[in-house]
C-alpha positions in Angstrom: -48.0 63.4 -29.1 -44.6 61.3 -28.8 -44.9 58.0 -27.0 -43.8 57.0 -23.8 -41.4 53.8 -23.4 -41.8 52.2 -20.2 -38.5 50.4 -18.7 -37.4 49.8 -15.5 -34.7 49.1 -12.6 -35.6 45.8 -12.3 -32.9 45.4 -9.6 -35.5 46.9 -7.0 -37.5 43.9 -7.8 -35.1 41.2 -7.1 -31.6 40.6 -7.3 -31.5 36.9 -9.4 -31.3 38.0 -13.5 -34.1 35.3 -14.3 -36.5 36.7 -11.6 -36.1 40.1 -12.6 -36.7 38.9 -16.4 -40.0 37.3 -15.4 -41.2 39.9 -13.2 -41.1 42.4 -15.8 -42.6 40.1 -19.0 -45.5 39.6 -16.0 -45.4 43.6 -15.4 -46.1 43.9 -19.6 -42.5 45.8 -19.4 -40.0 45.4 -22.4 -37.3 47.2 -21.5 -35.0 47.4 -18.3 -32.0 49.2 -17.1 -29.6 47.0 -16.5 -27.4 47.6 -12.6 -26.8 44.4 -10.6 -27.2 41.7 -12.2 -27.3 38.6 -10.1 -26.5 40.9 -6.9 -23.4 42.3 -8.5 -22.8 46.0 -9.9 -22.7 45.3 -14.0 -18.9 47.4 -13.3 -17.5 44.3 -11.9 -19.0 41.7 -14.0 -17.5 39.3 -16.7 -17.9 39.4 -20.3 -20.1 35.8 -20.1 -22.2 37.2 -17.3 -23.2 39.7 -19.3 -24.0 37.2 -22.0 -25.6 34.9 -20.2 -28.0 37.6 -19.1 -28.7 38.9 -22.0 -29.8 35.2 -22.7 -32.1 35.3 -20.2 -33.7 38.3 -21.4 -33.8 38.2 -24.8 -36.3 34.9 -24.0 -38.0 36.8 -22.0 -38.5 39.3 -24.7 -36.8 42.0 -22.2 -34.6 44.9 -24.2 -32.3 47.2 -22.7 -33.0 50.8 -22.3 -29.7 52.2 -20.4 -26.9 50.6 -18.5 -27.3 52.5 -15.0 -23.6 52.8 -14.5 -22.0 54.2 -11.7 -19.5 56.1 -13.6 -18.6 59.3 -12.0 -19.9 57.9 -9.0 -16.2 59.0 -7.5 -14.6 61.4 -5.4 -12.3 63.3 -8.5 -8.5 63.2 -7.8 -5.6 61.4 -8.4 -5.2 59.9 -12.0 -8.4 57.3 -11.6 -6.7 55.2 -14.7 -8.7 52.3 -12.9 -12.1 54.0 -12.9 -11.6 54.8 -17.0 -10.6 51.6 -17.4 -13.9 50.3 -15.7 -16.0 52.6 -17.7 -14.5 51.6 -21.5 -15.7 48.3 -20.2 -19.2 49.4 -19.3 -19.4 50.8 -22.8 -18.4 47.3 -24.2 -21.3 45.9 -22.0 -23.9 48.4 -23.5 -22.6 47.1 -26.8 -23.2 44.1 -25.8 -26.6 44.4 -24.4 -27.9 46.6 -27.0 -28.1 49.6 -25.3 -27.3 53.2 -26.2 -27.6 55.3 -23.5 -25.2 54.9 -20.5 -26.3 57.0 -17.0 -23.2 58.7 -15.4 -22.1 60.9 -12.8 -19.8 64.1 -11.8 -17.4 63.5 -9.5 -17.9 64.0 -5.6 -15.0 66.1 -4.0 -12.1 65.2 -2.1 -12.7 65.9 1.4 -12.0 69.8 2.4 -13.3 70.9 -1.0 -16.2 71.6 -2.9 -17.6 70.5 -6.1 -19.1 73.1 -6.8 -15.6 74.9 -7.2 -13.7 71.8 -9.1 -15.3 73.1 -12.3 -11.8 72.3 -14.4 -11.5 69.2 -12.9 -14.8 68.5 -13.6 -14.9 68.9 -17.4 -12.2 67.4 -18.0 -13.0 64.2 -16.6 -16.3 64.6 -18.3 -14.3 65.2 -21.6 -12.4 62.4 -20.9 -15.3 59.9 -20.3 -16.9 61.0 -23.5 -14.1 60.4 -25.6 -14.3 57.0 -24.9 -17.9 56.5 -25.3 -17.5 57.7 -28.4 -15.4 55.0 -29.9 -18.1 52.7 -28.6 -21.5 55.2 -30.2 -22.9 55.4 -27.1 -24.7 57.9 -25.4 -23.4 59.4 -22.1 -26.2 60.6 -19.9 -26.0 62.3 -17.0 -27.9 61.6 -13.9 -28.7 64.8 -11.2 -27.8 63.5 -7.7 -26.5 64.7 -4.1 -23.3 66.0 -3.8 -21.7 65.9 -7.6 -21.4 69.0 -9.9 -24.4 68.6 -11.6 -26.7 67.8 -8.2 -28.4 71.4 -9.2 -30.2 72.4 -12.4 -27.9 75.4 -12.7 -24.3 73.7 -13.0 -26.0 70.7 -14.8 -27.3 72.9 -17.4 -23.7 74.4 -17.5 -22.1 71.0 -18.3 -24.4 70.1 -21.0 -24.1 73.4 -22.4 -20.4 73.0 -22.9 -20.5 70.0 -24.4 -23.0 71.0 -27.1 -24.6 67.9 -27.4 -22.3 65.1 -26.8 -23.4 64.6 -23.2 -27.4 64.5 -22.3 -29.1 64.5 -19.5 -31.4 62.0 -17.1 -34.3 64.0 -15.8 -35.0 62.6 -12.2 -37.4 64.7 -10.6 -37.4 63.1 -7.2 -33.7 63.5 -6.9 -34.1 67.3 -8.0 -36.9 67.9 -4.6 -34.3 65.9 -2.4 -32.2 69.0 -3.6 -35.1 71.8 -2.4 -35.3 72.0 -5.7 -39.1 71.8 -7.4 -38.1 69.7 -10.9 -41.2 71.7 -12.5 -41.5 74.1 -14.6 -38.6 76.0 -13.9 -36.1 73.3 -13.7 -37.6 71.0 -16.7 -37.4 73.7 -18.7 -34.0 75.0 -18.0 -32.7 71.2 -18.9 -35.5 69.9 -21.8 -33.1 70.4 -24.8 -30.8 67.9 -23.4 -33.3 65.4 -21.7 -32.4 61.7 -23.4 -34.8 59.6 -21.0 -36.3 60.1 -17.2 -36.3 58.0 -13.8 -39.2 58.3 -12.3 -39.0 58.8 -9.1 -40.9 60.6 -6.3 -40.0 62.7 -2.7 -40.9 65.1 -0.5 -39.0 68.0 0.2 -38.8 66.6 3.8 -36.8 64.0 2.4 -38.5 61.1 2.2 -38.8 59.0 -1.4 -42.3 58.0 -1.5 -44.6 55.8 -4.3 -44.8 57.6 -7.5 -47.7 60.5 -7.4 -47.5 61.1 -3.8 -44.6 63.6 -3.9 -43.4 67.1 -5.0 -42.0 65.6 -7.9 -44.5 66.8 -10.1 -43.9 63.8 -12.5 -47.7 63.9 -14.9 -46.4 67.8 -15.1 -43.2 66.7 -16.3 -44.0 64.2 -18.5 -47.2 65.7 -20.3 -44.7 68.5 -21.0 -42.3 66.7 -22.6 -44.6 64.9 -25.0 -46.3 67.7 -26.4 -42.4 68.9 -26.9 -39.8 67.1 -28.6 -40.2 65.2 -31.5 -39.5 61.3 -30.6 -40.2 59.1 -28.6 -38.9 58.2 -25.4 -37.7 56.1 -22.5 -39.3 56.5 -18.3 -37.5 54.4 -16.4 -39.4 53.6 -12.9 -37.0 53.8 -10.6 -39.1 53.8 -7.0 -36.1 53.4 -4.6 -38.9 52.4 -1.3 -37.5 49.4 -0.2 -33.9 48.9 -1.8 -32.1 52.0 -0.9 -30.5 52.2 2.6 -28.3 55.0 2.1 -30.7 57.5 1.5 -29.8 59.1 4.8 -26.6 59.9 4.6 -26.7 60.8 0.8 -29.5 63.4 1.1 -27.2 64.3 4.4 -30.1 64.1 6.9 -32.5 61.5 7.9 -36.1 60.9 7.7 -38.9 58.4 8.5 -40.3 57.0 5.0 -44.6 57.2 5.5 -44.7 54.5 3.1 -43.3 51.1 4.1 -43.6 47.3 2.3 -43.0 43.8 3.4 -40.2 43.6 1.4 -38.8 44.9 -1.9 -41.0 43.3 -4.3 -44.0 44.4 -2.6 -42.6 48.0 -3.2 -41.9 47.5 -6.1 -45.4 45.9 -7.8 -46.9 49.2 -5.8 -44.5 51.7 -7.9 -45.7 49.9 -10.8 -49.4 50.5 -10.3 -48.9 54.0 -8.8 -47.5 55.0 -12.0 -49.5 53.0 -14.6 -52.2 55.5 -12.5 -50.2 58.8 -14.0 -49.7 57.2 -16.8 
């Protein structure tokens, strides 16, 4: 049975690099994936930010698991030379930081169209992104979410597929039941070929994200599967979204009351960590 690698958002925890560093040596996590940094979006930092935070965790003993980018994370038209250039500099960052794997996304439509019917488009930009990652060796992987083509198993197993490969997948089952979709079997299955690490995350199908193991997001299913499956081992990244994420509402395009409320971020988070060393 393959093992699991724990890592982490560690942005959920706090926003200051050094804090999230310590929190996670104090969790007993060694790996992180790295998003804001300091409060700011790794796209938009500098090339010593980077370093100096990869300082910080390196002394820490902290390793880096993924870059959660938000490449792809754009409505698809016009020539987006600006958002290319912003990714070949994300894939310098993962360089940097040691990481392989670099979460993306595909493409939201321009208003009075649907994604869904942009396929062309789509691929193409896709093909485009992994071009570039390639002269860097990283690993594109990409992330089921509202509203992009690959928000449903169905089209995101068609955009693997048609890359053969060169573009994997991040399994997040609590993004898939925000979808009415139920992550497990069915869509675990249609998608386990291509699965290069999960988020853990957990929802209802009524909307809300709640504490890991007190959704529909299946995730012991899930990740029992998967280790009596492939053949190494691999990253979870705990990725609880209770406290931090405000724009749940309009992403999931309804709103809800969340049954599970904190003091304040950390408090959310140190609960997502014990609710899942439980599954685990």
């Amino acid at each position: 049975m393959r093992n699991l690698i724990l890592s982490a958002f560690s942005d959920e925890y706090a926003s200051d690099t050094a804090e999230q560093a310590l929190a996670l040596r104090e969790f007993g996590i060694e790996y992180t994936e790295v998003r804001h940094l300091d409060g700011k979006n790794i796209s938009v930092l500098s090339e010593n930010e980077i370093l100096q935070a990869k300082s910080i965790f390196e002394q820490n003993g902290i390793r880096v698991s993924a870059i959660g980018s938000p490449i792809g994370k754009v409505v698809l038209e016009g020539s987006l030379a600006e958002h290319f250039a912003m990714a070949e500099r994300v894939f310098s960052y993962a360089n940097l930081l040691g990481a392989k794997y670099v979460r993306i996304f595909s493409f939201y439509a321009p208003a009075g169209k649907q994604i869904g019917e942009m396929r062309d488009e789509v691929f193409s930009a896709m093909s485009r992104l992994i071009c570039l990652s390639k002269q860097y060796n990283i690993t594109l992987c990409h992330e089921n979410e509202a509203n992009i083509y690959g928000d449903i198993p169905e089209r995101e197993h068609e955009l693997l597929c048609h890359f053969k490969g060169e573009l994997k997948c991040v399994f997040d089952m609590g993004n898939f039941v925000l979808e009415g979709v139920d992550p497990y079997p069915a869509a675990y299955e249609l998608l386990r070929d291509y699965i290069a690490y999960f988020h853990i995350k957990d929802a209802l199908f009524e909307g809300a994200i709640v504490p890991p193991g007190l959704g529909n997001a299946k995730i012991s299913e899930i990740l029992s599967a998967h280790q009596k499956t492939v053949g190494d081992d691999f990253f979870v990244c705990l990725e609880p979204h209770l406290e931090t994420f405000s724009g749940l509402n309009s992403l999931v395009g309804r709103s809800f009351k969340n049954p599970y409320r904190y003091s304040d971020q950390k408090a959310a988070f140190i609960d997502a960590v014990k609710k899942f060393r439980e599954i685990l």
